[in-house]
N, C-alpha and C positions, 0 to 999 in steps of 0.2 A: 597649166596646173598639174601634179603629180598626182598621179590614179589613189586614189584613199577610197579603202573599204569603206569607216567610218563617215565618209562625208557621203557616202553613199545612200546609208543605212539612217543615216539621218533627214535625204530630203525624202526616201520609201517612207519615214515614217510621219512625215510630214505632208506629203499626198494620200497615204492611209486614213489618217484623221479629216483632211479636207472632203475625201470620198466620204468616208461613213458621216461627216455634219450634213454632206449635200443632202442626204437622203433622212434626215428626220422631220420632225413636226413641224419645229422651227422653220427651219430655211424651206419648206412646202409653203408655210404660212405669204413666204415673201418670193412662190415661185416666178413669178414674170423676172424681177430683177436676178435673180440666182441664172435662171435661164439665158438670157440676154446676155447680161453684164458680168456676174462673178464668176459663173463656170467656166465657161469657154476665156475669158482675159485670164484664170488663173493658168489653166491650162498651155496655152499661147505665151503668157509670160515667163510662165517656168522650162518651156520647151527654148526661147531665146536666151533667157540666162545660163541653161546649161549647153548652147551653141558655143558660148565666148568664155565662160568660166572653164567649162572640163577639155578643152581647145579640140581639134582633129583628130578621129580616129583611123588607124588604118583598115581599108577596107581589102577584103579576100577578091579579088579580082577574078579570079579563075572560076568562083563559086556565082559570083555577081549575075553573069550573065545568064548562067542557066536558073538562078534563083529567079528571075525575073520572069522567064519563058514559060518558065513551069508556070508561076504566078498567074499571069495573064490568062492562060490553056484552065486555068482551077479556075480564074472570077466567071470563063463566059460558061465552062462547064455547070458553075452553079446556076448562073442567070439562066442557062438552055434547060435543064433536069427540073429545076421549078416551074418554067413555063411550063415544061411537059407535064409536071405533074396535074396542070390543068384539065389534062384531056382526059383524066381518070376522077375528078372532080369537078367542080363547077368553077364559073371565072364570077367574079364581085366588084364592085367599083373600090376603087383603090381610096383606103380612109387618108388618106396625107392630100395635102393640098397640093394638086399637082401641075398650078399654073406660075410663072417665071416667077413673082411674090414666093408664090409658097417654096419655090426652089432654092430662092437666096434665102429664106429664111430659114429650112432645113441643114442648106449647107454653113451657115453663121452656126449653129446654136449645135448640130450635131458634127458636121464634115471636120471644123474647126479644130476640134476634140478630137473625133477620131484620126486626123493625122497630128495633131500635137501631141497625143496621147504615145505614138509609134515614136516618133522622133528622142521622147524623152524616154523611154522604154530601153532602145537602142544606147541611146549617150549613159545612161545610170549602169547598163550590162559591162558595155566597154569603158565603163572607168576604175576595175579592178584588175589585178592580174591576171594574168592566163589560167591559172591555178585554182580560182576563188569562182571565174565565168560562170561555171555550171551551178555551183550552188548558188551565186548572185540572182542568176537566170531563174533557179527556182523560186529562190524570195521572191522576187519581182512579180511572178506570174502568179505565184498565190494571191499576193496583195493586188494585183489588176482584177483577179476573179471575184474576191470578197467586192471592192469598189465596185465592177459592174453587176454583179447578181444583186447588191442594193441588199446585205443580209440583214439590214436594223428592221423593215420592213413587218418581219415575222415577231417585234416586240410589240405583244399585245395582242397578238391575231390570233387567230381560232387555226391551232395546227391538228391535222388530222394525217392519219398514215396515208391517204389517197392526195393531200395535197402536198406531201413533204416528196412520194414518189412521182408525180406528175412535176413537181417543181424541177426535182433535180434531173428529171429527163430533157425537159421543155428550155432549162433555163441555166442552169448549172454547169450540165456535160456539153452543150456548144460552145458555153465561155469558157470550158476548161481545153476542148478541144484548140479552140482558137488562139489563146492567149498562150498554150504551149507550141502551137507553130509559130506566130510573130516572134515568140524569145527564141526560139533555135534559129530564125532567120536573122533576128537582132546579133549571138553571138558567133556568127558566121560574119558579122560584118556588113550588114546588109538592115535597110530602114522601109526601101523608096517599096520594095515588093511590099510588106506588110499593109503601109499608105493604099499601097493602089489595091490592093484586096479589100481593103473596109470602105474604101471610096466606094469603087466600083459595085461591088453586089450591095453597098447602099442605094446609089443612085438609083437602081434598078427601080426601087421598093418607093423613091419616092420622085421618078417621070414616070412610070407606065400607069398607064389610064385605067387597067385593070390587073386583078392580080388574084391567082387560083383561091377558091375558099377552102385551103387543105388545111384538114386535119392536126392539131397541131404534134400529133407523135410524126404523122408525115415528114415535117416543114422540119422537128427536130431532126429526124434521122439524115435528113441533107443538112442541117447546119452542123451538124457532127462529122459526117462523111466523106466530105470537099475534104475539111482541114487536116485531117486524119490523112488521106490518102497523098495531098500533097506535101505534109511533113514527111513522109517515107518515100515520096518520089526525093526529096531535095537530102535527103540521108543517103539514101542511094549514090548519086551523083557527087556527095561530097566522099563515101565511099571510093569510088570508082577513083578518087583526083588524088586518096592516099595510098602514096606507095607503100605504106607499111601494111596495108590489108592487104592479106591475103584474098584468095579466087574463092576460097569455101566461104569467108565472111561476107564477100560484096555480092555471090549469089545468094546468101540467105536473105539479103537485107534489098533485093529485087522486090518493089513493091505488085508486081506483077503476077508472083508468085500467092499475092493475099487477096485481089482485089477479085477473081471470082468468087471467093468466100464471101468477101464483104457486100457484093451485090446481091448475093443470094440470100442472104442474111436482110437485107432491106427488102428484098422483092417479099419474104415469109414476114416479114413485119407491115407491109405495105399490103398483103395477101390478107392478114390477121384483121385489120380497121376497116377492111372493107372497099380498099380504093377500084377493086379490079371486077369483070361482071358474078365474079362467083369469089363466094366471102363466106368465113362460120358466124355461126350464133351458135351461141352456148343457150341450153334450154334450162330456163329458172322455175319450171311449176311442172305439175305433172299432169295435167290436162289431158295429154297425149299418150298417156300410159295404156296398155304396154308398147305403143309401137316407137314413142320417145319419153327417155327416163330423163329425170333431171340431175344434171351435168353431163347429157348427152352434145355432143357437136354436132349441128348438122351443117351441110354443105349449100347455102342457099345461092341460085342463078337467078340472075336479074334477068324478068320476061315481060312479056304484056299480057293481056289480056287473052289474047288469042295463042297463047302456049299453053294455056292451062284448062284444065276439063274436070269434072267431077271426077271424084276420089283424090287430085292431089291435094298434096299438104304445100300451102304457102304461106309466105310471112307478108302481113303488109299491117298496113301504119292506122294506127289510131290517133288521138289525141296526146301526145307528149311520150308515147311506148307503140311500141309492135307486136303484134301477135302470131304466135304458128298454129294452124289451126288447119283443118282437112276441107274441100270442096264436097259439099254434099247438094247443094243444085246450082247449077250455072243460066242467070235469064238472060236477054239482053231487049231491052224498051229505047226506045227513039237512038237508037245507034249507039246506045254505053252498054258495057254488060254489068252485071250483079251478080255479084254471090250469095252464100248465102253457107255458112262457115259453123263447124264443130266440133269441140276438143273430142275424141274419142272417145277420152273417160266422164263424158260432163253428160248426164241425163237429158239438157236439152242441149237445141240449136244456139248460138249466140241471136244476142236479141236485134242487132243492128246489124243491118244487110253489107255488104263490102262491094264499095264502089271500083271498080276500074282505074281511078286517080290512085287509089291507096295501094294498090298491089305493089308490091316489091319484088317476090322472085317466088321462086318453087324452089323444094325439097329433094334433091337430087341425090344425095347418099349420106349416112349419120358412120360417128364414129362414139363410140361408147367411153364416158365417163373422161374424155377429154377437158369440158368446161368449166368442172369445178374451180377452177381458181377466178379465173373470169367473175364467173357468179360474183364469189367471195371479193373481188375488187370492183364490182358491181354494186354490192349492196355497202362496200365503205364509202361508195363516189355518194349515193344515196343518202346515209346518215348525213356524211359532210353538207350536202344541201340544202337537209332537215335541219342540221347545225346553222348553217348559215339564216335561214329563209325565221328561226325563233328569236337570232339574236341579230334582228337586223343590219345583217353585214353582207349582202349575195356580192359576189366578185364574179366578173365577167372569166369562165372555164378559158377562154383562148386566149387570154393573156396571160 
């Protein structure tokens, strides 16, 4: 069959509409069957029709092989960097069903999809001409991100500035990150890496018997930062194979050159949520006035009990919040200590003693009027909660 924009552009807009019905009321009503039987056989079926109708394409051989290497070096690099990120969080028993059953069932109803999904990705890029690829590429990828971010979702829901900015970090910019490496790897000519990228860092998530309970800004900033870093390894590389670039182009385009930036940029983001023993809090009350203002940052180190001694100031955990408050006596009764805790500016003592379970860390240095923003996306996560918890709709924050 001869490459046609238009027949292109017709079955995009016909997998467009099949994505956006999958995700309404309707077909939720009839989820078992849509799950099982209509998603994945649509998918599967449209990935075999367009094997034999849009026939052979050629593939870039020279690019093939190191697209693939890199590939492989990205999936275990994700699966290594999230296990690790365990050791700066805690580990949780893995919510997928992770016995042989739940494996074939996983790989039927999702694995299915996400390699037919590549397959037809690839065949719909490379069925226009050389000329049209890039914008085709970007059709393509817009409309995989609409289908996967699920955007009908948000008709009728309660949008608030803190879930529209948590959405597009958490859910958004790794689909966008992702779906624009697969289409540069698709019009390079190339399918099987894409495949085994969504295979593999799937599999992970559904055989390991446990899996870190990180943060979801965390778990974003790696599902952003694999695909990102090896779309600019495999640019590089395809650099390097054209002889029309110049030396000044292919060193610019060295991803090596960005990738201390980009970790350090994660490690201040990862430093910011608290993953690591010393973490800010932004102070929201004035309790502590004058020795902390509010939108003060202070510097908190995670200790025990036995780091800390009257006069310091620590944070530790009450019922559903935390408090920074100063040591003014330290007891210790049948081998636990107590405290026993005072805003500076409060006339009395706090009325409930501070166990040794609840400490979090000590006050080790403040930095002035940093936290203000914090706060202010603090108290919109807050409304939005209030929002939710009046109009019966609470939605689980980690999804």
């Amino acid at each position: 069959m001869q490459k046609s924009k238009n027949a292109t552009i017709v079955i995009m807009i016909i997998i467009l509409l099949f994505g956006l019905l999958g995700s309404i009321k309707l077909i939720r009503d009839i989820n078992v069957i849509y799950l099982y039987i209509i998603h994945p056989i649509f998918w599967i079926g449209l990935s075999i029709l367009l094997h034999y109708a849009l026939g052979k394409n050629i593939e870039n051989r020279k690019l093939k092989k190191p697209i693939m290497e890199y590939t492989i070096i990205a999936t275990l690099v994700y699966i290594l960097v999230y296990m690790l990120s365990g050791l700066f969080v805690t580990f949780g028993k893995n919510p997928y069903n992770t016995t042989p059953i739940g494996l074939l069932h996983n790989l039927w109803i999702f694995g299915t999809i996400l390699i037919a999904k590549e397959y037809v990705r690839y065949k719909l890029i490379n069925n226009v001409y050389e000329k049209d690829k890039t914008k085709m590429a970007i059709m393509i990828t817009v409309m995989y991100v609409i289908i996967d971010i699920e955007i009908t979702r948000f008709i009728g829901a309660n949008i608030t500035v803190f879930s529209v900015v948590k959405y597009g970090i958490q859910i958004v910019m790794p689909n966008i990150a992702k779906n624009v490496l697969f289409s540069y790897i698709a019009i390079n000519g190339n399918y099987m890496a894409s495949m085994i990228y969504q295979l593999i860092t799937n599999l992970y998530f559904w055989i390991s018997p446990i899996l870190p309970n990180a943060p979801w800004v965390m778990t974003a900033i790696i599902d952003i930062t694999i695909p990102v870093i090896l779309f600019l390894y495999i640019r590089f590389v395809k650099n390097k194979l054209n002889i029309l670039r110049n030396k000044e182009n292919i060193i610019n385009s060295d991803p090596r050159n960005i990738i201390p930036l980009v970790v350090a940029i994660i490690l201040a983001i990862w430093f910011a949520v608290g993953i690591f023993p010393i973490k800010p809090v932004a102070i929201a009350s004035g309790s502590m006035e004058p020795e902390l203002y509010i939108g003060d940052v202070v510097m908190i180190q995670k200790c025990n009990a036995n780091d800390v001694n009257v006069g310091d100031i620590i944070e530790y955990q009450m019922d559903g919040y935390t408090i920074i408050h100063r040591i003014i006596e330290k007891t210790q009764r049948k081998g636990e200590y107590y405290f026993i805790t005072k805003g500076d500016s409060n006339n009395s003592e706090d009325i409930e003693e501070v166990r040794e379970n609840q400490l979090i860390g000590k006050v080790i240095f403040k930095i002035r009027y940093l936290g203000y923003p914090a706060i202010w996306l603090h108290i919109v996560e807050e409304n939005e909660q209030m929002i939710e918890v009046e109009t019966g709709n609470p939605r689980n924050a980690n999804k």
